[in-house]
C-alpha positions as CSV (number, residue, x, y, z in Angstrom):
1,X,16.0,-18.4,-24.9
2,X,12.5,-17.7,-24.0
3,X,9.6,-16.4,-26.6
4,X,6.5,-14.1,-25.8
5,X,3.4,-13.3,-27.4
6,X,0.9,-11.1,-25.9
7,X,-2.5,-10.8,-26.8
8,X,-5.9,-8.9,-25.5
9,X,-4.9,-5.4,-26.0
10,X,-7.4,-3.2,-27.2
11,X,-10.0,-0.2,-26.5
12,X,-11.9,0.0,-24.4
13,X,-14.2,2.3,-22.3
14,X,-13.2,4.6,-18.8
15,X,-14.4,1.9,-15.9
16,X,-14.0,-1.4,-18.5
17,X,-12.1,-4.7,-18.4
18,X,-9.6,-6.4,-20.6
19,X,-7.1,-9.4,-20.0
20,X,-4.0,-10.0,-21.5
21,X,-2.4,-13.1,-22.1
22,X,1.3,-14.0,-22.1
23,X,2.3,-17.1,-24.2
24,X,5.8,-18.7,-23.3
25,X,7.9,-21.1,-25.1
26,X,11.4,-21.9,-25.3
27,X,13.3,-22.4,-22.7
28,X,10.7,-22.2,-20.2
29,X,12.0,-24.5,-17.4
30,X,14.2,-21.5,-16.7
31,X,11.9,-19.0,-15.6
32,X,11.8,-17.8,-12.3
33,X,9.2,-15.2,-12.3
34,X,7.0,-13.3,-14.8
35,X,5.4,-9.9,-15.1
36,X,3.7,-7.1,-16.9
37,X,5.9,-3.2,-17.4
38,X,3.8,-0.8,-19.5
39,X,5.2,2.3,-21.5
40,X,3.0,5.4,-22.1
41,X,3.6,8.0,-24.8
42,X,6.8,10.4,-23.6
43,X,7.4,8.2,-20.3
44,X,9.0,5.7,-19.5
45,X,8.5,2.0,-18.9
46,X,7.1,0.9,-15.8
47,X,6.5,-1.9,-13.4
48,X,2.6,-2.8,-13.2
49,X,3.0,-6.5,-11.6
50,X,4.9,-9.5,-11.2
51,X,4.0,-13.0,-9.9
52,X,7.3,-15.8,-9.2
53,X,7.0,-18.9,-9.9
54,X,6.1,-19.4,-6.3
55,X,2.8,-17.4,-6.5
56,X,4.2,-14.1,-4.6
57,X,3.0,-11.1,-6.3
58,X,3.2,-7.4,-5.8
59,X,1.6,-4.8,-7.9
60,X,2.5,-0.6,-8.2
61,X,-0.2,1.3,-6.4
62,X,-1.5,2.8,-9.4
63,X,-3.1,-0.4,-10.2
64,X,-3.6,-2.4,-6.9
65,X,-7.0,-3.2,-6.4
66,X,-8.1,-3.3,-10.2
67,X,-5.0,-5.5,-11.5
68,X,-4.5,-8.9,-10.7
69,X,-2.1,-11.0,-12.3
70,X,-2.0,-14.9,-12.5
71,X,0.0,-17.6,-14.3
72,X,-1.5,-21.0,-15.9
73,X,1.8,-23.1,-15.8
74,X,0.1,-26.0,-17.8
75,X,-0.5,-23.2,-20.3
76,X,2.9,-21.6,-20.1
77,X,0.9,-18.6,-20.0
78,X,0.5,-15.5,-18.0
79,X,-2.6,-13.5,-17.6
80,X,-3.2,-9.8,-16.2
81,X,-7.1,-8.9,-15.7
82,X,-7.7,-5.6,-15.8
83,X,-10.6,-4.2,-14.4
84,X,-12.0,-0.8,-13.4
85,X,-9.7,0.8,-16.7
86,X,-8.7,4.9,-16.1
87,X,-7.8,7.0,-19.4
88,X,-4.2,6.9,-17.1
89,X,-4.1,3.1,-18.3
90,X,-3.3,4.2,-21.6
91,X,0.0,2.4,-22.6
92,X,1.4,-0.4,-24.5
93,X,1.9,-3.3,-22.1
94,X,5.0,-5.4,-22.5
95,X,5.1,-9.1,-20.8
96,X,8.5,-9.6,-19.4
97,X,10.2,-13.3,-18.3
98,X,12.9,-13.4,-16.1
99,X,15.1,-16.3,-15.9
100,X,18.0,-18.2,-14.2
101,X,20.9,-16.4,-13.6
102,X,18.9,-13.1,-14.2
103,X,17.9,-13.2,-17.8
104,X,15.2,-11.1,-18.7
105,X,13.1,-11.8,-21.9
106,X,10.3,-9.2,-23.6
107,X,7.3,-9.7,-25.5
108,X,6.8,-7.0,-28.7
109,X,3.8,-5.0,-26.4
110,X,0.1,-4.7,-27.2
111,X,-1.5,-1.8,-27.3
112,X,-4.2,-0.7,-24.4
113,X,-6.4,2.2,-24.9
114,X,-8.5,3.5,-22.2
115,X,-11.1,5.7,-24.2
116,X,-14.7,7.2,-24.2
């Protein structure tokens, strides 16, 4: 098993930064590769990003550019800056952990609020 706590959400202004952090514990030898998914009111949850344990990333266009994504593995935690913040940003973000044999873990979300 594999625990998450995120942390940093928040409100901020149209064209702000905020990071969010990603604690892991538990079974954490078993990760292969971490990410970020984000649900908006009435829609679904998406991919944002996702770094492996190798450092390969990829990121959905809506938030290449102004994301970036980066894991502290003497931390067991992972980090998504976001910069540049659109009213469109809006969402609770959910850290996700996927591990060995294609388990997939969830943090409980923290709210982002992109608002003037």
């Amino acid at each position: 098993q594999v625990q998450l706590v995120e942390s940093g959400g928040g409100l901020v202004q149209p064209g702000g930064s905020l990071r969010l952090s990603c604690a892991a514990s538990g079974s954490i030898f078993s990760i292969v590769a971490m990410g970020w998914y984000r649900q908006a009111p009435g829609k679904q949850r998406e991919l944002v990003t996702s770094i492996t344990n190798g450092g390969s990333t990829n990121y959905s266009d809506s938030v290449k550019g102004r994301f970036t994504i980066s894991r502290d593995n003497a931390k067991n935690t992972a980090y998504l800056q976001m910069n540049s913040l659109k009213p469109e940003d809006t969402a609770v973000y959910y850290c996700n952990a996927v591990a060995r044999l294609g388990f997939s873990f969830w943090g409980q979300g923290t709210q982002v609020t992109v608002s003037s």
